[in-house]
N, C-alpha and C positions, 0 to 999 in steps of 0.2 A: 347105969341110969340113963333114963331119955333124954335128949335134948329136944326142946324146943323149935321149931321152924324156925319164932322169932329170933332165937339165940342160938342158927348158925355160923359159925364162926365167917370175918372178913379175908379174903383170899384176896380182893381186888380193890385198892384205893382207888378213883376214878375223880381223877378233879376237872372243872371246864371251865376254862378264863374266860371270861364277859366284863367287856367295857362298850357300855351301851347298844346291848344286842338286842332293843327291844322286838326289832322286824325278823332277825334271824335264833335265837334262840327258839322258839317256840318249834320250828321245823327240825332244828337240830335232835332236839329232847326227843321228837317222834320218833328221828330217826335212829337216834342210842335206844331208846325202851323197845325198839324190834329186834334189836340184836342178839343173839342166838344164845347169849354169855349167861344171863340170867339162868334160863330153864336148865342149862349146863353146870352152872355150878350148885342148883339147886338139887338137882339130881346126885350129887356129890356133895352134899351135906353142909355148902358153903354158901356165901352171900359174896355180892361186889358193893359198896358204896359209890353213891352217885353224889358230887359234892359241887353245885354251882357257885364257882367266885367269883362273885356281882364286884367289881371293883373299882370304886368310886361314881357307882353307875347316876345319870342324871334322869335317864329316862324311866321303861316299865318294866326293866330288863329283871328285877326283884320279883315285883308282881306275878308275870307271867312265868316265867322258872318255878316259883312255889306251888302257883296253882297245879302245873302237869306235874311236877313230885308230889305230890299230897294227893292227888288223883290216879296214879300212876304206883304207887303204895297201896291205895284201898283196890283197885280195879285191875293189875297187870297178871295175866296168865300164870307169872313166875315170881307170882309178889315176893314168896319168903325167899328168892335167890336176891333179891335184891333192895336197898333201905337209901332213899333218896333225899336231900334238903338243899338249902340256898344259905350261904354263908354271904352276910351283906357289909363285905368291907369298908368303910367308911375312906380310909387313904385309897388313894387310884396308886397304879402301878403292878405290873406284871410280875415285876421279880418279889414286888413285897406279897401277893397274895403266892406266889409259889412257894416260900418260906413258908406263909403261913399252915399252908395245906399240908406240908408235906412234914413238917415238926411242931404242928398242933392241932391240924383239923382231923387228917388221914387215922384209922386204928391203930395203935402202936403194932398188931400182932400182924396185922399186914406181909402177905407175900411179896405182893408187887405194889408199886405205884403208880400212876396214869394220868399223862396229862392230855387236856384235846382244847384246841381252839371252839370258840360258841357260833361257828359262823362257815361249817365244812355239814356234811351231809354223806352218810355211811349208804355207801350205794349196792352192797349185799349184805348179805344179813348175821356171816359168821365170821365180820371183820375182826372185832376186838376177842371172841374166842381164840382167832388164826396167830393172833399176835400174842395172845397169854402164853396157849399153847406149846410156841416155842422156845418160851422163856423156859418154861416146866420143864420140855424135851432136853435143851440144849445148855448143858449146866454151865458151858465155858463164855455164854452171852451175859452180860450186865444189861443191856437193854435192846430194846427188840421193837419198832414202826411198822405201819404200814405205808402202801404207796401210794402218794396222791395223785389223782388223776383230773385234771383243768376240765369242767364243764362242758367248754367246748369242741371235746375233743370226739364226740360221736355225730359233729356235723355235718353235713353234705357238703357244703362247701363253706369253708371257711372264708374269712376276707387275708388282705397278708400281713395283717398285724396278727388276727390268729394262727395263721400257720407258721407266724415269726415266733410267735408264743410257746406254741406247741413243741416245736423243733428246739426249742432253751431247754425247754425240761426233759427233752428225751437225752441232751447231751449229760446232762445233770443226774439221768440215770446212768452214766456208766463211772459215779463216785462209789467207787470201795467202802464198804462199813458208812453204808449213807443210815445214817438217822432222820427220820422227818420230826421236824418242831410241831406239827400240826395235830399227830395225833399219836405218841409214844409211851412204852411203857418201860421202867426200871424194876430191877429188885430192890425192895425195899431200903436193905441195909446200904445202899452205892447211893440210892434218893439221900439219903438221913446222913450220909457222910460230907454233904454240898450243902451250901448256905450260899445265894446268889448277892453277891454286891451288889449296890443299890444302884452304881452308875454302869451295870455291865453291860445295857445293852440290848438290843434285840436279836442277838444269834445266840440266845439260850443253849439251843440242838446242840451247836458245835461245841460250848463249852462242856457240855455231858460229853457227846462224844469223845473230847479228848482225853477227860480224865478216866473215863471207861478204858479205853481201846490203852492209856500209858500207869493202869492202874496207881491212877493221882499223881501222871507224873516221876513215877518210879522205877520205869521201866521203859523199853523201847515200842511205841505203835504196835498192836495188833489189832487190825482191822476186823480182825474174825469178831470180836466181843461184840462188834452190835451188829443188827441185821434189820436188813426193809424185807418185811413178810411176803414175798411173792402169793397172789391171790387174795391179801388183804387189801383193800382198798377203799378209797372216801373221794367222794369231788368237791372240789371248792370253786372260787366262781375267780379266775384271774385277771391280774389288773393289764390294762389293755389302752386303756387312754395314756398320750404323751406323757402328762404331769402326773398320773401314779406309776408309771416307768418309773420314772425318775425320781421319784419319792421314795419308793420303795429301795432303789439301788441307792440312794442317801443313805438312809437308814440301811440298808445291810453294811455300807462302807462305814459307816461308826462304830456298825456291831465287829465289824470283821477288827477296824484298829485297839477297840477296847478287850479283843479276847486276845491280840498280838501283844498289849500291854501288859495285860495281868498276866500271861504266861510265863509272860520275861521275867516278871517279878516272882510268881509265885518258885520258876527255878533256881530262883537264888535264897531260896528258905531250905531250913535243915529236914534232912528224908522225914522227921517225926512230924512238922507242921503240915509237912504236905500226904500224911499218912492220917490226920483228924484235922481234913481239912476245913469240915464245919465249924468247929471250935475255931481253928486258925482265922476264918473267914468274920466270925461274930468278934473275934478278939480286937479284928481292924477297922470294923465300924464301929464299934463300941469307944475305941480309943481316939477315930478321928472321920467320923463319917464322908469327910471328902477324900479319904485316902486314895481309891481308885483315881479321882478327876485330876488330883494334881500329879499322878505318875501320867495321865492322857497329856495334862497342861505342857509337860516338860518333854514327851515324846512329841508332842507338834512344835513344841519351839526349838527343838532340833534339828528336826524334818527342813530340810531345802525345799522339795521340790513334792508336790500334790500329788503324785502317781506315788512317793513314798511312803503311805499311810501304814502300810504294812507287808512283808514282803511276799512278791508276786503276785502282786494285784496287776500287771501287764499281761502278764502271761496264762494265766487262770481260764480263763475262756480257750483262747488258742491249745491250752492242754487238754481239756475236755475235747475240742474237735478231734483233736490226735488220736482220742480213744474210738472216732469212732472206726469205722470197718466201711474200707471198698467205693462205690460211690454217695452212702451216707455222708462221706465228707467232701465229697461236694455237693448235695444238696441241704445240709448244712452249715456251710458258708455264709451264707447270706445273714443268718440269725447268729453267728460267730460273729462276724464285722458290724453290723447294725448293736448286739451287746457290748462288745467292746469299743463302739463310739459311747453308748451309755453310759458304761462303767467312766471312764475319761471324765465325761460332765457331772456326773454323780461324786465320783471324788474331789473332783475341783472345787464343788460345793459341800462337802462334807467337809473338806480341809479350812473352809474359811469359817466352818461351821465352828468347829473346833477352837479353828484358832479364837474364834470369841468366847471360848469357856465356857461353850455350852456343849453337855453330853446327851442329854436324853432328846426323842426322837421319835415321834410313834403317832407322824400323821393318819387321821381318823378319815376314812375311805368311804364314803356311801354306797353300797352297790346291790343291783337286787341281791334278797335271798334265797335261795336255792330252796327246792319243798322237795320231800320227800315221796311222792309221787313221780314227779320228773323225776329222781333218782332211779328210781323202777324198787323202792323199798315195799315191799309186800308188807 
């Protein structure tokens, strides 16, 4: 019997976190509906879902999301590869709409899963095929990113906060089994096995990647299981002013001690909790929703000293220079010691942060949005 266009089966859950993107979502969406993924899976009998989580949005970031999905439905070249909408969270929060998406928005029949920040911009056009692709290809991968690349990084001349910029993330390319937060995808069944605690954090990435690469924990690191798509790639617009430095490395020094705490913890549960660790995970907020904050509470009131937040946080920079090759490390230096003056003040204040009992963290950043012309998106 035929099937239907409309009722080509879902191949690709596709979700994108918005918390008041009224100015940058609208370029993003052009930029996902040119991508190559559509016509491709349409041509193979499949659809991707496009799934916008507005979450606890204040501004029009609703609005405008709906209209280019509902427009983008009736009018896109590859309409049947693809079925678009706007899920309007009412709660704010990043971890609670990724639960949501991923264990009641997403199709249950789903191959993969996909999450993308609302405020990056896909600057070819076979990015999120390049990254499916691999997952298809490479059975031994659980999840599979592409590579971000900083806005600024095609300038004539940079000033030296951008080349200070520039030169962080190229050291930060030479991490093994690098997953990006920005814009990654899972196999389904590894997505629907996690359930994100409510105080985890804002280093999501890491936490997927551990339990990928230690199959939940059960085994010893392999980096092979996740991979950054060489030739996929998206630009974002990076933070460059003194006070989003250091906001940002705040907030990463919370994310980095909250994923050091629940590890610890989740290693001292039996192989079985840590083998259905979703259930594991909803059985602990269910029974005491600060569970998480008060194992933080009692890791910081044991902590001496603010460089202890989590182990080798001293050293972490200095090992990335290490990797690099020849006299990259020394024209490197200068963005090694200038981050690890950062790191220092960023922890200092994340430790007192803490110590007041407070875990979440997720200052709101003004910055242009990037359009998908400057991209060079055709």
């Amino acid at each position: 019997m035929a099937i239907s266009q409309n009722d080509f089966p879902i191949t690709l859950s596709l979700g994108i976190m918005a918390w008041n993107e009224e100015a940058s979502i609208g370029p993003m969406l052009e930029s996902l509906f040119r991508q190559s993924i559509f016509a491709h899976l349409a041509a193979r009998g499949e659809r991707c879902e496009v799934i916008c989580l507005a979450n606890g949005c204040t501004d029009r970031t609703v609005a405008v999301a709906m209209e280019i999905c509902q427009r983008k439905q009736r009018i896109h070249p590859a309409r049947h590869g693809l079925s678009a909408r706007v899920a309007d969270l009412r709660q704010p929060g990043r971890n609670n709409a990724w639960n949501r998406f991923v264990h009641e928005f997403s199709t249950r029949g789903t191959r993969c899963i996909g999450l993308m920040d609302a405020d990056i911009i896909f600057d070819r056009p076979d990015t999120v095929e390049l990254v499916l692709a691999e997952l298809e290809r490479n059975a031994q991968l659980g999840g599979a990113s592409d590579w971000p690349c900083k806005a600024i990084a095609g300038k004539a001349r940079p000033s030296l906060r951008e080349r200070l910029s520039l030169a962080t993330s190229d050291m930060t390319g030479n991490i093994a089994g690098r997953l990006n937060g920005m814009f990654y995808c899972l196999r389904a069944d590894i997505a629907r096995n996690i359930y994100l605690p409510r105080d985890l954090g804002a280093t999501d990435d890491g936490f997927f990647k551990t339990l990928i690469c230690t199959d939940f924990l059960r085994a010893p690191p392999d980096a092979r299981k996740v991979v950054s798509v060489r030739g996929a790639t998206h630009l974002y617009e990076p933070y460059l002013s003194l006070s989003d430095v250091l906001n940002n490395q705040k907030r990463q020094m919370i994310g980095q001690t909250t994923l050091h705490v629940v590890f610890e913890h989740l290693k001292s549960l039996p192989e079985a909790d840590r083998a259905h660790l979703a259930a594991t995970m909803r059985e602990h907020e269910r029974r005491d929703p600060d569970w998480l904050k008060k194992l933080i509470d009692a890791h910081v009131a044991r902590m001496r000293y603010f460089w202890r937040l989590f182990p080798g946080l001293l050293a972490f920079r200095w090992r990335r220079l290490g990797q690099m090759r020849g006299l990259r490390r020394v024209t490197h230096f200068p963005a090694a010691a200038a981050g690890f003056v950062i790191t220092l003040i960023a922890s200092w204040q994340a430790a007192r942060f803490l110590r007041r009992g407070i875990v979440p963290f997720w200052p709101k950043t003004v910055r242009q949005p990037l359009q998908p012309a400057a991209a060079g998106v055709e």
